[in-house]
N, C-alpha and C positions, 0 to 999 in steps of 0.2 A: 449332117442332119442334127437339128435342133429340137428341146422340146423349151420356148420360151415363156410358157405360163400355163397354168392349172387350175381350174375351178373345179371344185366340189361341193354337190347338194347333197347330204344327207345319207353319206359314204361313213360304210360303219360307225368310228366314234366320230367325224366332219360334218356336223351338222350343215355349216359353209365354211369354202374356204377361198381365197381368190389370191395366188401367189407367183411374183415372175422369178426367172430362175437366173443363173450364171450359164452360160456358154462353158464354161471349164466343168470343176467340180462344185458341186454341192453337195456340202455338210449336214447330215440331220443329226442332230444331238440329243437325246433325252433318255431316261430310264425304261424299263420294257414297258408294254403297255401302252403306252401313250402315247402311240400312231404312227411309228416311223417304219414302220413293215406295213402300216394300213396306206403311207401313200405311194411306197414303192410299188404296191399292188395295184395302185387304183393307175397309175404308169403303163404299168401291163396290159392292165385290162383295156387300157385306151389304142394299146398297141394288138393286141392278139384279140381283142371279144370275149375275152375269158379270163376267170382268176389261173394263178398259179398254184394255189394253196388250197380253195374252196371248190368244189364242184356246184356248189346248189347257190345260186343265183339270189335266193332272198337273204340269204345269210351278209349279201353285200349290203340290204338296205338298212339306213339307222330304224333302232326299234323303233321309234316315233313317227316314223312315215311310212309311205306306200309305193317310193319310189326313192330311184338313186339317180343324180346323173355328174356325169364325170366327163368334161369341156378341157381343149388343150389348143393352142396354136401352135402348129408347126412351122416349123424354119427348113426347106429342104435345096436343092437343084430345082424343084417345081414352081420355089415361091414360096410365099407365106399360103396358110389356107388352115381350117379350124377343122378338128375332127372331136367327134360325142358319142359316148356310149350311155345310152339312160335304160336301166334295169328298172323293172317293177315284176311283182308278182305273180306276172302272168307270161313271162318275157322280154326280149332284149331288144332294141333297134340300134341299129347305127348310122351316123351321117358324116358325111366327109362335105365338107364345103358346104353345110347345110342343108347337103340335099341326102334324103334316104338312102341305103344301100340295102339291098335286097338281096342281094350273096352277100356271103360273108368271103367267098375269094376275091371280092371285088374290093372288100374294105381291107382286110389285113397284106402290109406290106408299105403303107401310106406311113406308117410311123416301123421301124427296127428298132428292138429293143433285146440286148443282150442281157440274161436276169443271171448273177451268180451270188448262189444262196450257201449257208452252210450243210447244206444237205445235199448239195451237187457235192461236195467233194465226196459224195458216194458214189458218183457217177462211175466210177468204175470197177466198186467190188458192189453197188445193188443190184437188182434184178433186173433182166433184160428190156422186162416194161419203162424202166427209170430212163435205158438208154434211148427207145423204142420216142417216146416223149421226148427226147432229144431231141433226136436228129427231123423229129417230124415238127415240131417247136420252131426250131432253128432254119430247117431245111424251105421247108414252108413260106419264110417272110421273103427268102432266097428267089425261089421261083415261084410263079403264080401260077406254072403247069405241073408244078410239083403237089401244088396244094390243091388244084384240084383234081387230079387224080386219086388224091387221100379221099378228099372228101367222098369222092362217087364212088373208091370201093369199100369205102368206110358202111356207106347206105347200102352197095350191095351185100357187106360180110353181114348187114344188119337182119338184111330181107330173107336171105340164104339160114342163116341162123333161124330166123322165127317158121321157115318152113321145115328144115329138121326136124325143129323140137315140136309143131301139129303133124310129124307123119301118123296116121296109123297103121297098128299092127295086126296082122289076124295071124295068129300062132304066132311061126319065125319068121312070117313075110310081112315085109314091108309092104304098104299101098303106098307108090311113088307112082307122079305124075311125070316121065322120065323129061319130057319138052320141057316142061317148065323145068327142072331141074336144070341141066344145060344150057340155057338161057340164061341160066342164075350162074353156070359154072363160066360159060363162054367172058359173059360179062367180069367177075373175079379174075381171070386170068387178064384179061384186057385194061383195066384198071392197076391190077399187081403186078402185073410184068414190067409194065412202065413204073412204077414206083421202084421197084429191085434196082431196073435200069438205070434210075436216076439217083438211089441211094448209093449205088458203084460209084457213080462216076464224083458224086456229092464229095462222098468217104473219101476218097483218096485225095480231091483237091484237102480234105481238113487235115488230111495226113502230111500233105508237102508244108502246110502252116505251122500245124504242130513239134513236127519233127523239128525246124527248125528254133522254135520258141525254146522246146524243150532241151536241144542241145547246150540254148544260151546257159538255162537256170540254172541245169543241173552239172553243164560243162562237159562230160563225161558220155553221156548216156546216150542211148540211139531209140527213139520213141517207135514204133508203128502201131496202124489203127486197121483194123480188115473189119470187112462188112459179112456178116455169116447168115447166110440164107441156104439155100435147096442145096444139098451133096450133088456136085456134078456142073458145078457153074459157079466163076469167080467175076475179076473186074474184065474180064476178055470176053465175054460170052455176050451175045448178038441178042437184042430183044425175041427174034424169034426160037434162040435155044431155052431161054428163059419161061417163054409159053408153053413151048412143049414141053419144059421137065416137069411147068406148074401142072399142064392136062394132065401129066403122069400121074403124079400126083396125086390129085385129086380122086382121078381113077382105080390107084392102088390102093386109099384109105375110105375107100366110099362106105364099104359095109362097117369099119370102125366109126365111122361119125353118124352112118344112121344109129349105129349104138349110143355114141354121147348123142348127139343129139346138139351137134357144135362142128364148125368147121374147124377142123385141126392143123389145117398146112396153110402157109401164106404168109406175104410179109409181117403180119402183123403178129409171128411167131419168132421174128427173125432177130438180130444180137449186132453189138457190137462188140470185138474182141481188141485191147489196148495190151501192148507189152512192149519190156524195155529186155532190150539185148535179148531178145529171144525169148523171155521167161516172162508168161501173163500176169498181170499186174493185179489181178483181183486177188489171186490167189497165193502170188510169191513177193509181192513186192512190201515194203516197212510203206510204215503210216505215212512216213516222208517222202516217199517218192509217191505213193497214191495221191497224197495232195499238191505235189508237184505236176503229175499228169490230167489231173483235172483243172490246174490253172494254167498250162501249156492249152489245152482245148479250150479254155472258155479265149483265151487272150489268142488264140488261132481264129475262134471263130469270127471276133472282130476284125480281123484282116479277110479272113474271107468275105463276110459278108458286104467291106468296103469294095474287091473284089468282084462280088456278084452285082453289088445296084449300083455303084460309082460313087456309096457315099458309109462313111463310117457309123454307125448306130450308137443309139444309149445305151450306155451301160450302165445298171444296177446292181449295186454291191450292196445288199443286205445282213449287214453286221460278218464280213467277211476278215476283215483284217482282225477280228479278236482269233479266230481259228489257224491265223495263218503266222508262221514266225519271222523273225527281224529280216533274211533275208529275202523271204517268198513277198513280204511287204515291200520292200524296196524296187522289189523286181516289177510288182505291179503296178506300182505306184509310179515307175520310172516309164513304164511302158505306155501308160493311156496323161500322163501328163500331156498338155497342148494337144491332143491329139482328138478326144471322145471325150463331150458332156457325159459326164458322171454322177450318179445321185449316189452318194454313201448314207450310211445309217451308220451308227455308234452311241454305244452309253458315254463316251471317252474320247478325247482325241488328248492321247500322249504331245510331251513335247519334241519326242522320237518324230513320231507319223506327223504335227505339225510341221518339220523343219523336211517335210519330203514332199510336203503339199503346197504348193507356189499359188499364194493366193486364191484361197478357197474362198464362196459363200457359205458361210454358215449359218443354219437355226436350229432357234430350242425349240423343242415338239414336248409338248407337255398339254394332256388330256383331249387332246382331240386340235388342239391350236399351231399357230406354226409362226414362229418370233424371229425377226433376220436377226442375227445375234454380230 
């Protein structure tokens, strides 16, 4: 898979930009500031419908306008065909081939796009949410029944939530509408059992990738990755043990969440656990090996995800090789050479990382422009 050119109207500091790309790697060169994270981004967003970095949507538009839109043709196994995300103030639309999409599980998956930033290499001592955004990021572009099961129990943890938090109270009793309740539960369990089930079976395919990446790097080490949800259920348990631990569940913490006033159990509490040689890696392992086990998982996922749709994804490295040292570079660099269009960003390209790079495109990004250098 291919991204062979990029238009931007009025994308933060791009007021226009109209630029085709290399099949291999591309080069962004410039000083901070001056847009070379703003078009990795605007990449993303044409692949997922969403920043990576922004939540709020007008923050994409240049101040001077009222709207954003961000144009790419693709190169896949399907063909050529164009996909557009144009943001404005009010909301987002997307079109694939010109024509509207109206799910968003309908659009995302048309472009793969693997993003590894300097703040993934916290991916495995941050917080659960960080990894949680992962695998739902990643897993998502994978399968299209994976993502929209997120989606539907995304909207029901939403609806479920907002009816906790209007229950009334009269003294210590709650006024619960028990049908509707269970309707709300039936539906979360239905939706989250299948996501458990397909985050197992997801996990361990990222572990058989991993595990081997990681053996290369570090030579020595034995990586594994386990998926942590409900006590009482691992990658062996049958969609219907997973329902019923979830109705337990739910059942056994009921009068605690009429207290918060939030649902407390469910995938969307759930973890990923990384360790090498036995000993978890958030907690025990040097700086060196944490950043070795999150460039073993991002360079796994590329082979998975070549794996799951039949075709290898872009890969964006957003200022990564300054984080990483001479060997973890080479390693990378050796790995997606000929293999995955690459968009890098750097203030620098040494004569080291030159003499490892065969034939890059390169430009300078300076204030909003973009120069084949």
């Amino acid at each position: 898979m291919f991204l062979n050119s990029l238009k931007l109207k009025d994308f933060r500091n791009y007021k226009s930009l109209q630029v085709d790309f290399s099949n291999s790697i591309n080069v962004l060169i410039g000083d901070n500031a001056q847009g070379k994270t703003n078009l990795l981004e605007a990449i993303y967003i044409l692949s997922m419908a969403r920043s990576h970095r922004d939540n709020n949507d007008r923050d994409l538009i240049n101040w001077s306008s009222d709207f954003s839109d961000i144009t790419g043709e693709v190169q896949s196994k399907m063909g050529k065909f164009p996909l557009e995300v144009r943001i404005t103030k009010t909301g987002k639309k997307v079109f694939v081939n010109h024509l509207t999409e109206n799910r968003l599980s309908d659009y995302i998956g048309n472009l793969h796009t693997v993003l590894f930033a300097p703040e993934d290499l916290d991916l495995v001592k941050g917080s659960p949410g960080v990894r949680r955004k992962f695998i739902d990021s990643e897993f998502g572009q994978m399968s299209a029944n994976y993502l929209f099961n997120l989606l539907q129990y995304r909207s029901v943890l939403k609806n479920r939530n907002a009816y906790l938090k209007n229950i009334k109270w009269i003294g210590n009793n709650p006024k619960i509408d028990e049908d509707y309740l269970k309707v709300l539960n039936d539906q979360l369990i239905d939706f989250g059992s299948e996501i458990i089930f397909q985050r197992f079976v997801l996990v361990k395919e990222l572990e058989k990738y991993s595990y081997q990446i990681h053996k290369a790097i570090s030579r020595n080490e034995k990586l594994t990755i386990k998926y942590a949800s409900f006590s009482g259920i691992d990658d062996q348990s049958t969609k219907e043990e997973i329902s019923k631990i979830f109705n337990n569940q739910l059942l056994k913490n009921k009068t605690r969440e009429l207290f918060l006033k939030s649902t407390s159990v469910g995938p969307h509490h759930d973890d990923l656990k990384f360790s090498i040689n036995g000993k978890e890696v958030g907690s025990f392992a040097s700086q060196g090996q944490q950043r070795t086990t999150a460039l073993s998982v991002r360079l796994a996922e590329i082979e998975m995800m070549k794996y799951e749709t039949g075709e290898y994804p872009i890969l964006l490295l957003d200022d990564v090789l300054s984080e990483l040292d001479g060997d973890r570079q080479t390693q990378l660099l050796n790995f997606i050479q000929d293999k995955v269009q690459t968009f890098l960003t750097t203030t620098s390209l040494s004569d080291v990382e030159r003499d490892l790079i065969k034939d890059p495109k390169i430009y300078q990004v300076k204030g909003g422009t973009l120069v084949n250098g």
